[in-house]
DRENLUMKE-930346 format. One line per 10 residues: number of its first residue (from 1); their letters; for each residue z, y, x of N, C-alpha, C. Coordinates in pm, 1 decimal. Layout:
N
NUM = A = Z,Y,X,Z,Y,X,Z,Y,X ~ ...
***
This chain:
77
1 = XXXXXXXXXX = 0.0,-116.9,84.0,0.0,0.0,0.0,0.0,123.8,89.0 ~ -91.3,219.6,105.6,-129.6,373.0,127.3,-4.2,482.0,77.9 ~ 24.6,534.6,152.8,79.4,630.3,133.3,81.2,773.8,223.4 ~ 55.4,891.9,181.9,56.2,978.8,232.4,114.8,1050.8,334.3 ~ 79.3,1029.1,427.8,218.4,1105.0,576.4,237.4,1253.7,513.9 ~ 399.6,1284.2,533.8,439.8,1442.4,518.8,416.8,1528.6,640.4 ~ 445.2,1615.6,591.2,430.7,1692.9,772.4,547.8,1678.1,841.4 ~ 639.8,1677.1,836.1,759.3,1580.7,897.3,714.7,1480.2,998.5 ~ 707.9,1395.5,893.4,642.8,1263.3,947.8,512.1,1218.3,1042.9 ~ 427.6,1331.2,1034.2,289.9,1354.5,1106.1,372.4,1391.2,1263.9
11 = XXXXXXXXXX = 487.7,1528.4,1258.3,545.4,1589.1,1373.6,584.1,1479.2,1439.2 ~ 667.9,1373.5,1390.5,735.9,1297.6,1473.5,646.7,1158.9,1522.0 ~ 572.1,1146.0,1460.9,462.3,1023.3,1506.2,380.3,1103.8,1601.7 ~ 343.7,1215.4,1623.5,225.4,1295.6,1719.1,292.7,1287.6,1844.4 ~ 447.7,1330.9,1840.1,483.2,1311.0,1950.9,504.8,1160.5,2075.0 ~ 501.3,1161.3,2191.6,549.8,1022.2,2214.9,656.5,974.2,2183.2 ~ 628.4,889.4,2161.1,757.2,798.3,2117.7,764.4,632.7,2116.9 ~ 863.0,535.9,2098.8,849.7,426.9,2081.0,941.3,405.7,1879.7 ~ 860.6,296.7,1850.6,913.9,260.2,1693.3,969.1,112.2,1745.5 ~ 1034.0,82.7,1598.9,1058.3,-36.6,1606.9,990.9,-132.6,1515.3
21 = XXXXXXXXXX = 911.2,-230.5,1510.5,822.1,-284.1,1397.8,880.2,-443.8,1354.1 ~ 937.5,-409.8,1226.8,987.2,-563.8,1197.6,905.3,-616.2,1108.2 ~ 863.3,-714.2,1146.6,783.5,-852.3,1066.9,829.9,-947.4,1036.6 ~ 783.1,-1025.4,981.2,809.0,-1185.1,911.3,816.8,-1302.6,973.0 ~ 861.1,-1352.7,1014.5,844.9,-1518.3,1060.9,833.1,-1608.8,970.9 ~ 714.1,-1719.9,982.0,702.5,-1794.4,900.4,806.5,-1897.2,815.7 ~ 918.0,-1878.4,821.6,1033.4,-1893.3,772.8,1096.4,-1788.8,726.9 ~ 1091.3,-1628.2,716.4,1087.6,-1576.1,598.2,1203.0,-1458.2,724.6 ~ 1252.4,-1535.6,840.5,1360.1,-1455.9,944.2,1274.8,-1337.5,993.8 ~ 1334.1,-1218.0,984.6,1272.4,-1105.1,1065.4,1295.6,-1126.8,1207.4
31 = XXXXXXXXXX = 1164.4,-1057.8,1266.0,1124.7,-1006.5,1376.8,1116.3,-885.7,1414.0 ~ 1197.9,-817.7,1535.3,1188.5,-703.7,1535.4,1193.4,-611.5,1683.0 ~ 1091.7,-555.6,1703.1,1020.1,-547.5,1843.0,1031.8,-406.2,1923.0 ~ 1004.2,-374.9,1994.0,985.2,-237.0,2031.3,847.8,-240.2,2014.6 ~ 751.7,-92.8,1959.0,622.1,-45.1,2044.7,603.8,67.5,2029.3 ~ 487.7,117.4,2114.0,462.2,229.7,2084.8,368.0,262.1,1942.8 ~ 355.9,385.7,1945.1,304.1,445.7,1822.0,247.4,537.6,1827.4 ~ 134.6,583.6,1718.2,63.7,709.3,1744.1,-0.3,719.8,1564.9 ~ -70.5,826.2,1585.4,-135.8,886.7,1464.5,-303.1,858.5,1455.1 ~ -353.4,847.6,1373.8,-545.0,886.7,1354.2,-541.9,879.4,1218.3
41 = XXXXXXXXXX = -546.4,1059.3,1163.9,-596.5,1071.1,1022.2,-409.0,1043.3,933.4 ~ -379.3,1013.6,863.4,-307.1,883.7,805.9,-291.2,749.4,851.3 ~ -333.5,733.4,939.5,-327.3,581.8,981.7,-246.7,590.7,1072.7 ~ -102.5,495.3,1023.3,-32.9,476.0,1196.2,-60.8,386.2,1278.5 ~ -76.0,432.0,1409.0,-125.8,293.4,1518.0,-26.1,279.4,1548.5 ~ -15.0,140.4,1603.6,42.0,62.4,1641.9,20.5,-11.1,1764.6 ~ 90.8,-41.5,1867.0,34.7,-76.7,1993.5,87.3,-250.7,2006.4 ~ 5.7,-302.8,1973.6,28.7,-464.8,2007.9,-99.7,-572.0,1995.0 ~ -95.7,-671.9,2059.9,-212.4,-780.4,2079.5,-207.0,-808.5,1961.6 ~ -327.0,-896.6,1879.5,-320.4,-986.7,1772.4,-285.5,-1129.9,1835.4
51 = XXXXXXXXXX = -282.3,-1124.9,1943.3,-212.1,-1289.7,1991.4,-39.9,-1271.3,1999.5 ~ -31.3,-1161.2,2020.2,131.0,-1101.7,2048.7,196.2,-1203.3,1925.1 ~ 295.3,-1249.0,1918.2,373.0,-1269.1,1810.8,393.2,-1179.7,1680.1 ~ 444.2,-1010.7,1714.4,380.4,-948.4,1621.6,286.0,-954.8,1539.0 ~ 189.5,-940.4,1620.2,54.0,-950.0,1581.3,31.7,-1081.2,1461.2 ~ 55.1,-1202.0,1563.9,15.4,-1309.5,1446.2,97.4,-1297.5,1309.3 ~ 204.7,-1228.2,1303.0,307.5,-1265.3,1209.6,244.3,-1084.5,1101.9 ~ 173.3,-1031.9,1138.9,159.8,-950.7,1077.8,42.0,-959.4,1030.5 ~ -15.4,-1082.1,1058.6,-167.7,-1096.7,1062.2,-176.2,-1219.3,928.3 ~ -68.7,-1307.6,921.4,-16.3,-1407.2,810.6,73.1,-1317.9,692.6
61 = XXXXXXXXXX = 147.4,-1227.4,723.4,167.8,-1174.5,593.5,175.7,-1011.1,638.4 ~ 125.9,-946.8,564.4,82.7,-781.2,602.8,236.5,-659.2,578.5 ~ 351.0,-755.7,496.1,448.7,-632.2,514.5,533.4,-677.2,610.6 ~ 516.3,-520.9,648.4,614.5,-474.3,759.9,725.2,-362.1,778.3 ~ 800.6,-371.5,841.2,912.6,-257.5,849.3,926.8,-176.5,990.6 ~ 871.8,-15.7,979.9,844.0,56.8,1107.0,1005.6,143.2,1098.6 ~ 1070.2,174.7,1228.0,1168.9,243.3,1212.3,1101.6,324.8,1349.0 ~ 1098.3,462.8,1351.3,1098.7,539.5,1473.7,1207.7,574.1,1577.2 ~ 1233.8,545.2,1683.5,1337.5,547.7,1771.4,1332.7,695.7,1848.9 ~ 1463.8,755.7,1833.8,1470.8,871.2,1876.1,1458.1,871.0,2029.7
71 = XXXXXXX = 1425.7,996.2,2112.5,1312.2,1017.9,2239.4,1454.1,1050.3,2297.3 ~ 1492.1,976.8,2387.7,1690.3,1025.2,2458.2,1621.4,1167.9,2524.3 ~ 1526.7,1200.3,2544.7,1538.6,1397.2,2649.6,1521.8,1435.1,2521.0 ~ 1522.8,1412.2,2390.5,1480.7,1558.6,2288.6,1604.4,1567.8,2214.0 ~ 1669.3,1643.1,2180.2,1786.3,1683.4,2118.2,1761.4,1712.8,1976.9 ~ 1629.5,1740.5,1955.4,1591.6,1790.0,1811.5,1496.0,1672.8,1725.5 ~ 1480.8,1582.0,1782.8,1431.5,1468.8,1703.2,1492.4,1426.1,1603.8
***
């Protein structure tokens, strides 16, 4: 499901940063990873192989859970 980035949300994905991306294991147990992240348009990228474990487990069922991890030099994140 699509949903619209705020401008909030555009600020803090433009910048560098690392997220945290939790997925599914085929037993239903979350997975939950570091990567990086970025912006194009509305679309958040995501930095991982499709062989990665991520990858396959996001590739067998499509929801996922992104949390953004605050940048330790920025005080205002």
């Amino acid at each position: 499901m699509a949903i619209s980035l705020s401008d909030e949300i555009r600020r803090l994905i433009d910048r560098p940063n690392f997220a945290h991306l939790a997925t599914l294991m085929p037993d239903g147990s979350p997975h939950n990873a570091p990567v990086w992240i970025a912006r194009e348009g509305e679309l958040i990228l995501i930095c991982t192989e499709a062989t990665s474990l991520k990858g396959k487990n996001t590739e067998r069922d499509p929801r996922i859970a992104l949390s953004r991890r605050k940048s330790p030099d920025r005080s205002s994140d």
